[in-house]
LOKE-673186 format. One line per 10 residues: number of its first residue (from 0); their letters; for each residue y, z, x of C-alpha. Coordinates in Angstrom, 1 decimal. Layout:
BEGIN
NUM) a) Y Z X  ...;
This chain:
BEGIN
0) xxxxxxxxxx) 27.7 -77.7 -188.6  24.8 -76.6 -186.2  27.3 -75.6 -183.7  29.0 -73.5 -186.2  25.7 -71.6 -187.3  24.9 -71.1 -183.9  27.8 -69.8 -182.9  27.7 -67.4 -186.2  24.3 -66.1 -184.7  25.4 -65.6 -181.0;
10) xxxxxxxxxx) 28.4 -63.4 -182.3  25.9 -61.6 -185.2  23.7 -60.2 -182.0  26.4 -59.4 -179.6  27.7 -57.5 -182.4  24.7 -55.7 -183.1  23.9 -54.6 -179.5  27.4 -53.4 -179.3  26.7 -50.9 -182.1  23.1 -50.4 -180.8;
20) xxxxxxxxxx) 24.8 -49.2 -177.1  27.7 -47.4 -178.9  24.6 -45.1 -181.0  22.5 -44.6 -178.2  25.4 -43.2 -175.7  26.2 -40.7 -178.7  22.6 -39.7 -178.7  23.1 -39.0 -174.8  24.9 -35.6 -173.8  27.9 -36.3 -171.5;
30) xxxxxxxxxx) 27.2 -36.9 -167.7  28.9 -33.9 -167.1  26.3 -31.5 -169.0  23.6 -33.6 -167.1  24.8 -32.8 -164.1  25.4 -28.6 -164.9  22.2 -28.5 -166.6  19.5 -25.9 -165.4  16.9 -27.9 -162.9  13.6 -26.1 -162.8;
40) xxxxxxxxxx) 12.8 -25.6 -159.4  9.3 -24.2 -157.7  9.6 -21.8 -154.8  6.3 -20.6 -152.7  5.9 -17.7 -151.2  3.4 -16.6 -148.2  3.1 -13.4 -146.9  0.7 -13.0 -143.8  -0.1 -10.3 -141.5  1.7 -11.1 -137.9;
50) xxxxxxxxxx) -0.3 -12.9 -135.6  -3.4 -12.8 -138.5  -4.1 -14.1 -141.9  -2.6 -14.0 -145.3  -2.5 -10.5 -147.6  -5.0 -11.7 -150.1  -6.9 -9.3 -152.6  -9.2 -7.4 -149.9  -5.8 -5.4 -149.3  -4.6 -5.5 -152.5;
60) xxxxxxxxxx) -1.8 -8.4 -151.9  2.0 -8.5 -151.6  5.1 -7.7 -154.1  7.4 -10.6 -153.7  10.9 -10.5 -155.0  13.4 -13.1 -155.3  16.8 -12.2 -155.6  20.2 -13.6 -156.6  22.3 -12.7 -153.8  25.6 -13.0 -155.5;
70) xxxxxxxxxx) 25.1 -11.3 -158.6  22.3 -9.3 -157.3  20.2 -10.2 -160.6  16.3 -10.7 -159.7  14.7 -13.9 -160.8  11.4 -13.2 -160.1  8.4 -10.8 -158.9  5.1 -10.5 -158.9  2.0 -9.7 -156.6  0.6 -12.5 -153.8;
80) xxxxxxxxxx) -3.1 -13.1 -154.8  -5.9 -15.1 -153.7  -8.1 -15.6 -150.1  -6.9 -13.9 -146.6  -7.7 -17.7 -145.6  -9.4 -19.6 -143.2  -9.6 -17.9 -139.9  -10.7 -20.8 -137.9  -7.4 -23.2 -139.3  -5.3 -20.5 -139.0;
90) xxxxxxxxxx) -6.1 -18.9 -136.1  -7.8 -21.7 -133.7  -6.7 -24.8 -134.8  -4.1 -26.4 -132.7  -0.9 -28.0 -134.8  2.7 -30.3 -135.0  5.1 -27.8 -135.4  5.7 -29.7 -138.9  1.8 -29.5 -140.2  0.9 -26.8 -142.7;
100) xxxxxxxxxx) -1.2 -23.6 -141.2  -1.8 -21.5 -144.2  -1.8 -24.2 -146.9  -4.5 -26.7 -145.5  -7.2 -24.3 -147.1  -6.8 -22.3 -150.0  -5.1 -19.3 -149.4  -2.9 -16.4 -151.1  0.9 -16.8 -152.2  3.3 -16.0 -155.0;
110) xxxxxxxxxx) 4.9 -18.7 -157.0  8.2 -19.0 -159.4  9.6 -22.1 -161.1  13.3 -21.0 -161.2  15.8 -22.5 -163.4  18.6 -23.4 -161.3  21.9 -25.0 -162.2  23.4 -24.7 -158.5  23.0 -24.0 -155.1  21.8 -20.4 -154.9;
120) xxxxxxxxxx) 21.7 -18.1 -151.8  18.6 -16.0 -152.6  17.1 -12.8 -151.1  13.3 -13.4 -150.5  11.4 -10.2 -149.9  7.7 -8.9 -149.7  6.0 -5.2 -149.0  2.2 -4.9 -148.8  -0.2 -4.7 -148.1  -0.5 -2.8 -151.8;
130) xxxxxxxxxx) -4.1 -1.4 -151.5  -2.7 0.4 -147.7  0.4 2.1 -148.4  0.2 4.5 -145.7  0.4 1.3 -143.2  2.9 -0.7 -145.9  5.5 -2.9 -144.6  8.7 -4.8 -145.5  10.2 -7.9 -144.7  12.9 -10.2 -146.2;
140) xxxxxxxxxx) 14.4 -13.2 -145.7  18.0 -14.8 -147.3  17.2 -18.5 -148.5  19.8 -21.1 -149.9  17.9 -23.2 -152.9  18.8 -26.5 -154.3  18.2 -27.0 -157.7  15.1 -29.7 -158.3  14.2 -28.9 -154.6  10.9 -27.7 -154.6;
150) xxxxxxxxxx) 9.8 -25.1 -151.9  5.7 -26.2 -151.8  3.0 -26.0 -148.9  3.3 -23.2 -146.4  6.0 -22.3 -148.4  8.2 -19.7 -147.5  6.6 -17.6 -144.7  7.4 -13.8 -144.6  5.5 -11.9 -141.8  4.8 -8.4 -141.7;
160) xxxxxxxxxx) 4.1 -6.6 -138.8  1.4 -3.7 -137.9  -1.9 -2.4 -138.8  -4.1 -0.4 -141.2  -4.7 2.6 -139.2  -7.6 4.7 -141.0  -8.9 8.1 -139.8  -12.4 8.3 -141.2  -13.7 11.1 -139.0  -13.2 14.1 -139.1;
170) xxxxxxxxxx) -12.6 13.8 -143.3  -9.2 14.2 -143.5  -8.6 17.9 -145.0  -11.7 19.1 -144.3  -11.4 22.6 -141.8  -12.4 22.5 -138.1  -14.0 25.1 -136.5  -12.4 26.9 -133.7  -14.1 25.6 -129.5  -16.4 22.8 -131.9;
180) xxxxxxxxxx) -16.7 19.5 -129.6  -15.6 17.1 -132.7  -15.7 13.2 -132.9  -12.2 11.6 -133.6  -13.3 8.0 -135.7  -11.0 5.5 -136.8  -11.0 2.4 -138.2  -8.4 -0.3 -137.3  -7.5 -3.8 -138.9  -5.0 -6.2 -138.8;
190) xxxxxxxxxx) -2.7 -6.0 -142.2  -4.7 -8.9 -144.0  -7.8 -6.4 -143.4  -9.2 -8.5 -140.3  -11.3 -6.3 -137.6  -9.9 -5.1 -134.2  -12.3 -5.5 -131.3  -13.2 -6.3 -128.2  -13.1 -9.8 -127.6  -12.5 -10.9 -130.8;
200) xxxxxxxxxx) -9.1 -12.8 -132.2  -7.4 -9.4 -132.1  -8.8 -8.8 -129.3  -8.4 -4.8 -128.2  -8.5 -4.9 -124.7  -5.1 -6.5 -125.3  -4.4 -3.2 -127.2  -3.2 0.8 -126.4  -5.4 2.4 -128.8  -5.9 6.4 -128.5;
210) xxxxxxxxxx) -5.4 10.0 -130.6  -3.5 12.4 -130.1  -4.0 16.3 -131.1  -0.3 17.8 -132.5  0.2 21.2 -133.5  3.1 21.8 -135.0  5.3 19.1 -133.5  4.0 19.0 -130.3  1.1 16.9 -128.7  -1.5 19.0 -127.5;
220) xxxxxxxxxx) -3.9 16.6 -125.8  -3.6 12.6 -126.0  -7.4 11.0 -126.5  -8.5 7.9 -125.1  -10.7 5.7 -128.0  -13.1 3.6 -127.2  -14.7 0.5 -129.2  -18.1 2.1 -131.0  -20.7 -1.1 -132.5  -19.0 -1.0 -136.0;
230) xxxxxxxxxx) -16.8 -4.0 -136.0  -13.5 -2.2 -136.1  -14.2 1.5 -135.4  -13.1 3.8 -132.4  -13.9 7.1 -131.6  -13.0 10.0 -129.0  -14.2 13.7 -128.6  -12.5 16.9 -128.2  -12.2 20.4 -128.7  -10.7 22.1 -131.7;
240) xxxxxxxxxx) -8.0 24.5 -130.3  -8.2 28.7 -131.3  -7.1 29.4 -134.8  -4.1 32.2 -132.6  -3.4 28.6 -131.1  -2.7 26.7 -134.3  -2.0 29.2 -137.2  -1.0 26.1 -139.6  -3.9 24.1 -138.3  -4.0 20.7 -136.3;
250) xxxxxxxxxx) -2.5 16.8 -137.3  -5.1 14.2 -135.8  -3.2 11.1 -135.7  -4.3 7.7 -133.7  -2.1 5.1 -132.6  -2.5 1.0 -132.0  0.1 -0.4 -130.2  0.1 -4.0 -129.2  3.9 -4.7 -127.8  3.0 -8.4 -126.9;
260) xxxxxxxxxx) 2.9 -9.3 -130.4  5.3 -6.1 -132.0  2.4 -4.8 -133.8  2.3 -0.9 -134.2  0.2 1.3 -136.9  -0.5 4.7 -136.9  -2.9 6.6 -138.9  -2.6 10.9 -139.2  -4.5 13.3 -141.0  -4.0 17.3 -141.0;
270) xxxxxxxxxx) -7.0 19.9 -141.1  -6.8 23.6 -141.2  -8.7 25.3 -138.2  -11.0 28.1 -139.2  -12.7 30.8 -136.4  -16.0 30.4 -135.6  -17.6 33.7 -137.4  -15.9 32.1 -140.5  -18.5 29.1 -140.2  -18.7 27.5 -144.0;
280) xxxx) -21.7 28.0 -145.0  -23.8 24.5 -145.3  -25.1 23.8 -149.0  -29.0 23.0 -149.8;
């Protein structure tokens, strides 16, 4: 008789995880679903200044757009925000080519969690820097992603080449009198906003830097600009031509050039040339 009961009970429970397994795989979608459904996935996104630091607010930041390559839908933008970064880890610490160089102190990028349901070949592209855009630039790069493989640290890198290229003397627009000795002043930074100078990590003895007077489309005179105490200012003198010379006036424009590293900015302004009898006359 005990055998019996206990046999009962033994065939009771079986039964009852049976029907417990049978309800919980139709609670569960199939496998197939599982494996089709959308995986969110986190992609970062760094965009530095060539040879410099990372476009953070001071220049206004990056637009970063990611791009469905095959359908050419976009799945993301926005702007890269935060800190240029540390100079001295990014710019004087030695590293594995694995180790991190912008992400080992805090430092700008653009991040998207992306719900992906298969491998997707991706268009990854930045302009900035937003504040400059006079001395914008654009870069892109075509990335496959895996679904539930996050893209995290360093992330991925897009570099932009060139430099912020301001004239800041003579005031752009403002007229020039005709046989005046004038001072050509410009500014020049790196595009994360770092200073160019003399002996410095963008060093400018490593640079071509100099003006040039057009008129019309032609380069009158070619300046040479030297390093003045400011931390990235450069200046050169010269003559403002005849008003018979240049009837539509003059375009100052000065050029850094550094073909080591590919980096090229230009900054121009235009400025009407008056005759000296026709002197403005200075305000109390």
């Amino acid at each position: 008789m005990v055998r019996t009961v206990g046999r009962s009970c033994m065939v009771m429970i079986a039964g009852m995880l049976a029907i417990a397994s049978l309800a919980s795989a139709e609670d569960q979608p199939p496998a197939e679903e599982v494996l089709n459904s959308p995986i969110p996935t986190t992609v970062l996104v760094r965009v530095v200044a060539h040879g410099s630091l990372v476009l953070g607010r001071e220049v206004g930041g990056a637009r970063v757009t990611i791009t469905d390559l095959a359908t050419g839908r976009i799945l993301a933008t926005g702007v890269q925000q935060g800190e240029a970064g540390d100079q001295n880890q990014i710019m004087r610490t030695p590293r594995l080519m694995e180790e991190p160089r912008y992400s080992s102190r805090p430092s700008a990028s653009f991040s998207a969690t992306l719900d992906l349901d298969r491998p997707t070949l991706v268009e990854i592209s930045a302009e900035g820097p937003l504040a400059y855009p006079a001395a914008a630039q654009r870069a892109s790069k075509t990335v496959l992603l895996i679904p539930g493989h996050d893209l995290t640290n360093d992330g991925i890198v897009l570099h932009l080449y060139g430099y912020i290229v301001q004239i800041e003397a003579p005031t752009p627009g403002e007229p020039l009198i005709a046989k005046e000795d004038v001072t050509l002043r410009a500014s020049i930074r790196t595009l994360s906003g770092s200073p160019v100078r003399p002996h410095g990590d963008w060093d400018s003895r490593k640079m071509h830097i100099y003006g040039e007077v057009v008129i019309g489309d032609r380069v009158v005179e070619r300046l040479q600009m030297f390093h003045v105490g400011l931390q990235s200012s450069f200046e050169a003198p010269f003559f403002v031509p005849l008003p018979k010379d240049a009837p539509d006036g003059v375009t100052l424009r000065v050029i850094a050039a550094d073909p080591a590293s590919g980096n090229f900015g230009m900054g121009q302004a235009k400025y009407p040339v008056l005759s000296e009898r026709l002197r403005p006359k200075k305000t109390p």
